[in-house]
C-alpha positions in Angstrom: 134.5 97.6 100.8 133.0 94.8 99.0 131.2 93.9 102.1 129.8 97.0 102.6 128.3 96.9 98.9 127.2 93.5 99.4 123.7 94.7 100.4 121.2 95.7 97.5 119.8 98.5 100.9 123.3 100.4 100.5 123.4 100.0 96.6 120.2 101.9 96.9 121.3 104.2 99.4 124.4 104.8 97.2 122.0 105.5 94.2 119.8 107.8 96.1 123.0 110.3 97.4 124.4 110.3 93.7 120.7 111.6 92.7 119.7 113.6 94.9 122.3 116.2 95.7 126.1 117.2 96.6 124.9 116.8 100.8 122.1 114.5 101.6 120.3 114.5 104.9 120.1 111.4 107.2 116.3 112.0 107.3 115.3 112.7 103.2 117.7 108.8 103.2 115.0 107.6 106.0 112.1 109.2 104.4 113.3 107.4 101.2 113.4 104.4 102.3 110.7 101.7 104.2 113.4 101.4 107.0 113.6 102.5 110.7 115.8 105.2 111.2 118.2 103.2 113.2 118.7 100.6 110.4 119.4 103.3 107.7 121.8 104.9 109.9 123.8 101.7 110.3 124.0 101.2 106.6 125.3 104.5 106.2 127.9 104.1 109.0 128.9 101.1 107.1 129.4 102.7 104.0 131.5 105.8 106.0 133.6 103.3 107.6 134.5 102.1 104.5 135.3 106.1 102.9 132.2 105.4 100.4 130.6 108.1 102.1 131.6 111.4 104.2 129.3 112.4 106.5 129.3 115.6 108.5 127.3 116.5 111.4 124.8 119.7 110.8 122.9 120.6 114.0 121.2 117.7 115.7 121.4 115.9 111.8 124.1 114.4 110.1 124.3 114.7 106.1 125.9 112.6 103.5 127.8 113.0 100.4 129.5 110.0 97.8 133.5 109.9 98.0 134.5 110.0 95.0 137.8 109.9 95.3 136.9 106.7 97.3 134.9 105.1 94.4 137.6 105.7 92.1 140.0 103.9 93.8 138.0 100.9 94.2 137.3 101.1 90.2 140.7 101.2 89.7 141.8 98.3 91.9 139.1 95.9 90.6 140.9 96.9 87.2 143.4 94.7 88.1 141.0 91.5 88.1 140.2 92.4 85.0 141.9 89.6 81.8 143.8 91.5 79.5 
Protein backbone atom coordinates (compact mmCIF):
# COMPACT_ATOMS: atom_id res chain seq x y z
CA UNK A 1 0.00 0.00 0.00
CA UNK A 2 2.66 2.44 0.63
CA UNK A 3 4.15 1.66 -2.63
CA UNK A 4 1.25 2.30 -4.38
CA UNK A 5 0.95 5.84 -2.76
CA UNK A 6 4.42 6.42 -3.35
CA UNK A 7 3.65 8.28 -6.59
CA UNK A 8 2.52 12.03 -6.36
CA UNK A 9 0.25 10.63 -10.15
CA UNK A 10 -1.93 8.28 -7.86
CA UNK A 11 -2.00 10.92 -4.93
CA UNK A 12 -3.63 12.94 -7.56
CA UNK A 13 -5.67 10.38 -8.95
CA UNK A 14 -6.79 9.57 -5.39
CA UNK A 15 -7.68 13.39 -4.92
CA UNK A 16 -9.51 13.61 -8.15
CA UNK A 17 -12.07 10.28 -7.31
CA UNK A 18 -12.69 11.79 -3.74
CA UNK A 19 -13.83 15.17 -5.66
CA UNK A 20 -15.43 14.32 -8.22
CA UNK A 21 -18.06 11.77 -7.40
CA UNK A 22 -19.26 8.34 -5.59
CA UNK A 23 -18.24 6.36 -9.37
CA UNK A 24 -15.60 7.86 -11.53
CA UNK A 25 -14.98 6.98 -15.11
CA UNK A 26 -11.61 5.66 -16.50
CA UNK A 27 -11.90 8.33 -19.25
CA UNK A 28 -13.06 11.87 -17.03
CA UNK A 29 -9.39 10.18 -14.82
CA UNK A 30 -7.63 10.36 -18.50
CA UNK A 31 -9.16 13.49 -19.59
CA UNK A 32 -7.98 14.92 -16.17
CA UNK A 33 -4.80 14.12 -16.46
CA UNK A 34 -1.74 14.94 -19.25
CA UNK A 35 -1.25 11.02 -19.35
CA UNK A 36 -1.88 8.30 -22.03
CA UNK A 37 -4.63 6.29 -21.32
CA UNK A 38 -2.59 3.22 -20.80
CA UNK A 39 -0.45 4.85 -18.12
CA UNK A 40 -3.48 6.09 -16.12
CA UNK A 41 -4.93 2.76 -16.28
CA UNK A 42 -1.96 1.16 -14.76
CA UNK A 43 -1.97 3.56 -11.83
CA UNK A 44 -5.37 2.83 -11.16
CA UNK A 45 -4.77 -1.01 -11.38
CA UNK A 46 -2.16 -0.30 -8.86
CA UNK A 47 -4.14 1.33 -6.49
CA UNK A 48 -7.17 -1.60 -6.99
CA UNK A 49 -4.65 -4.23 -6.33
CA UNK A 50 -3.88 -2.68 -3.32
CA UNK A 51 -8.11 -2.25 -2.24
CA UNK A 52 -7.54 1.67 -2.42
CA UNK A 53 -9.87 1.61 -5.11
CA UNK A 54 -12.89 -0.63 -6.45
CA UNK A 55 -13.47 -0.58 -9.81
CA UNK A 56 -16.36 -2.06 -11.79
CA UNK A 57 -16.66 -2.61 -15.33
CA UNK A 58 -19.69 -0.53 -17.04
CA UNK A 59 -20.02 -1.39 -20.79
CA UNK A 60 -16.80 -1.24 -22.73
CA UNK A 61 -15.53 1.39 -19.58
CA UNK A 62 -14.49 0.62 -16.23
CA UNK A 63 -15.33 3.22 -13.33
CA UNK A 64 -13.81 3.90 -9.98
CA UNK A 65 -14.72 4.65 -6.59
CA UNK A 66 -12.24 5.27 -3.06
CA UNK A 67 -12.38 2.23 -0.46
CA UNK A 68 -12.96 3.51 2.29
CA UNK A 69 -13.15 0.97 4.36
CA UNK A 70 -9.59 0.38 2.79
CA UNK A 71 -8.21 3.81 3.73
CA UNK A 72 -9.35 3.48 7.13
CA UNK A 73 -7.59 0.55 7.84
CA UNK A 74 -4.39 1.87 6.65
CA UNK A 75 -5.07 5.09 8.99
CA UNK A 76 -5.49 2.97 11.67
CA UNK A 77 -2.38 0.75 11.28
CA UNK A 78 -0.01 3.71 10.76
CA UNK A 79 -1.61 4.69 14.17
CA UNK A 80 0.54 2.28 15.58
CA UNK A 81 3.91 4.16 14.42
CA UNK A 82 2.64 6.85 16.02
CA UNK A 83 4.80 7.90 19.86
CA UNK A 84 2.51 8.04 22.50
Amino acid sequence: MCKALGDPYRIKMLEYIRQNADWTQCTAITESFNLAQSTVSHHLKQLVDVDLLQSEKEGRCTKYRINDEAFADYVDYLKCFQKG
